[in-house]
N, C-alpha and C positions, 0 to 999 in steps of 0.2 A: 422493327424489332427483329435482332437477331438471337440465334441460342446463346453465343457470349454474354447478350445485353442480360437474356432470362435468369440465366446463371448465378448472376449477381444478386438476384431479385430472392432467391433460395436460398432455405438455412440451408444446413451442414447436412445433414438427412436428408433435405430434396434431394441437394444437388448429388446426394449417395445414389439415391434413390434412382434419381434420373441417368445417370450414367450406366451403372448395372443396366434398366431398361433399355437403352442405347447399345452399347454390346453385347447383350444375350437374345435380342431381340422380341422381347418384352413390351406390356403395357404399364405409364402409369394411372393413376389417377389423382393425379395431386391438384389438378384445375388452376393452376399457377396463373395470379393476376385477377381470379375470381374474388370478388369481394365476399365480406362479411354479410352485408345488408345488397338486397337487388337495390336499392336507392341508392348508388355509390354508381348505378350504370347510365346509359343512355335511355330516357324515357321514351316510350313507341307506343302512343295508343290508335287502339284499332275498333274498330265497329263489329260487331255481329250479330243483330239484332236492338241491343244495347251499346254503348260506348264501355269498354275496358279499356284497362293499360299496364301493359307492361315494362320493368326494365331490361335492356338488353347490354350485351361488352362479350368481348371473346376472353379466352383463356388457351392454357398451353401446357401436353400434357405429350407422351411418348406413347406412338399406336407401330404395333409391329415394328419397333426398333427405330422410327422416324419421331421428329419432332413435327408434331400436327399441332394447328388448330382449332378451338371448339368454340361454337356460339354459346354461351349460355343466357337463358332468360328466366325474370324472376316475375308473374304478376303479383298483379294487386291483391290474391289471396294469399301471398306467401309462397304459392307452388312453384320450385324450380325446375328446369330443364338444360341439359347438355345435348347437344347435337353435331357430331363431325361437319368439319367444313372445310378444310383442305390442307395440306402439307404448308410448314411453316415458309421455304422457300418463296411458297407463292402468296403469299401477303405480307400486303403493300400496304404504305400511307393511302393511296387510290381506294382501298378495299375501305379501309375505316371512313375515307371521305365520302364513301355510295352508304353505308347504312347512317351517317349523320343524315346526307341528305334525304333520304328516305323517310325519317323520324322528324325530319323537317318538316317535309310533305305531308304528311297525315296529320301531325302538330297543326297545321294551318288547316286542313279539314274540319279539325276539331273545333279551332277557332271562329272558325263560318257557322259552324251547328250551334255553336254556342249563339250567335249575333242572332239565329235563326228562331231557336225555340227560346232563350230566356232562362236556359237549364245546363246546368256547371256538372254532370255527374261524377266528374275525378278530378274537383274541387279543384282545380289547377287557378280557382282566382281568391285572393282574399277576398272577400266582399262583407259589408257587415251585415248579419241575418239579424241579428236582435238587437234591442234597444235598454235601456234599464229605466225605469218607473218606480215612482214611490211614492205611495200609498201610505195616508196617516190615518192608524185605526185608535180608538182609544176602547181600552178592555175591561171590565167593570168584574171584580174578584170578590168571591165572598167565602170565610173563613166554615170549616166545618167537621163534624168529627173521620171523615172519607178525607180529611185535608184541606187544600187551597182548591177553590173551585173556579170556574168560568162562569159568568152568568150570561153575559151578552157582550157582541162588541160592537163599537158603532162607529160608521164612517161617510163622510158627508151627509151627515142628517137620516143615514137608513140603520136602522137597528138589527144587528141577526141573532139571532142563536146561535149556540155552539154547533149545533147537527147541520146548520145552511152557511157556515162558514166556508171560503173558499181553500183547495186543499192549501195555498201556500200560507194562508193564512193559519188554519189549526196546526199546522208544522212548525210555524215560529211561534208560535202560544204553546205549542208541546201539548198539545191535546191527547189523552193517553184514551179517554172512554166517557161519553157519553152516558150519564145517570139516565135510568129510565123510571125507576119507581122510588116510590116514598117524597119528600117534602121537599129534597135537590130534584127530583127527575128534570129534566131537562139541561139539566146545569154537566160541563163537562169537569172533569178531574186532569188537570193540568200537573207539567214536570216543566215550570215554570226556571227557565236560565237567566233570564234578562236583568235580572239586579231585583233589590228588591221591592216588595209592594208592601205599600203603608194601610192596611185594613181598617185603622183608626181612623184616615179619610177617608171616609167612601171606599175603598179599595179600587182603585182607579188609578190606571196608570196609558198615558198615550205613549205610542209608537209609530215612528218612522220606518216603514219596510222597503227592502229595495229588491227588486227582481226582476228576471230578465224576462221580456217578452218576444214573440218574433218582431219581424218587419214586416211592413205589407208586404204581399209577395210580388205583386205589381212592382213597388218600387227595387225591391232583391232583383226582379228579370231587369229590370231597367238599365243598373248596375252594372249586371252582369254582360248585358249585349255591349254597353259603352267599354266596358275593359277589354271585351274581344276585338272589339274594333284596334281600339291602339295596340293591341298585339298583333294584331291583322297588320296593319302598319307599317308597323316597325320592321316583322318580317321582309314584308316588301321592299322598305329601304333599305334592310341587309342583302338581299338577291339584286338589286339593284347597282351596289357597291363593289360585288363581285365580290 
């Protein structure tokens, strides 16, 4: 990258902007080449204590009348940083091939930690944590002047109350409050969505619920160390490749 190439890279204002600082011997701070998002950069996770990670890329801005350099980095919490790093002259393809490789190198530490504990903390792998399950309750309604009630719902043969009903279940029943007193108490009062219920049968209506559970966590680390592996791998076949 030369100043001709940055040049081009700038509106009409940079490149005002840059030049003024160039002949009056001025600073900018335009961060040219700095992205929007740090995900746009080179990813570098590091250890300290815990595993984080950062993005990193340089940018190019006018310091004392010169065309310099700046590292910028962005972590995982959003917080960014600019730091001098040398006059434009002296960076090279060389320079950007020593912080790939570097981000390489910890990349592959990272990789090994993962194979080691079973534990992904910057989720660098798909893996699939949950599974979906369903569950068929059938809900027994009864008509009253408080409204549409719940009585009970039953599923493989066990019968609950509205108040020992599981949360995902009184959330798709719309369970709004449990009656305590008078000839409903126990019975809940429902904001019933699901189509409608025919009272004059039984008030009885079954449901197929679907929702997500985890995975065992046994089988998640299992997962997990087998992906690191062939990332392990594969690295090794590209350093191998030269």
């Amino acid at each position: 990258m030369n100043e001709r190439e940055l040049l081009r890279l700038m509106t009409p204002d940079q490149r005002a902007e840059w030049r003024t600082a160039r002949r009056t011997g001025g600073d900018t701070f335009l961060h040219i080449g700095a992205p929007d998002s740090g995900s746009d950069g080179l990813f570098w996770p590091y250890c300290d204590e815990t595993w984080c990670g950062q993005w990193v890329g340089t940018c190019f801005d006018v310091c004392d009348g010169k065309a310099c350099v700046f590292d910028w980095s962005c972590d995982t919490d959003g917080d960014w940083n600019y730091e001098y790093r040398c006059p434009l002259r002296e960076y090279t393809d060389k320079s950007w091939q020593k912080d790939y490789e570097g981000a390489q190198a910890t990349m592959q530490r990272y990789y090994q930690d993962v194979v080691e504990t079973g534990e992904d903390p910057l989720n660098e792998f798909y893996i699939k944590r949950s599974v979906k399950r369903r569950e068929r309750w059938t809900f027994q309604f009864a008509n009253s002047i408080l409204g549409m009630l719940l009585v009970k719902a039953r599923r493989n043969g066990s019968v609950f109350a509205p108040k020992d009903l599981p949360k995902h279940v009184r959330e798709y029943a719309g369970v709004t409050r449990v009656v305590r007193r008078g000839p409903a108490a126990g019975c809940a009062r429902v904001h019933w969505t699901k189509g409608d219920v025919v009272l004059s049968r039984n008030g009885r209506r079954t449901e197929t619920i679907e929702r997500e559970v985890p995975r065992d966590p046994a089988r998640v680390a299992r997962d997990l160390k087998a992906a690191a592996r062939r990332n392990l791998a594969r690295e090794k076949t590209k350093i191998q490749a030269g």
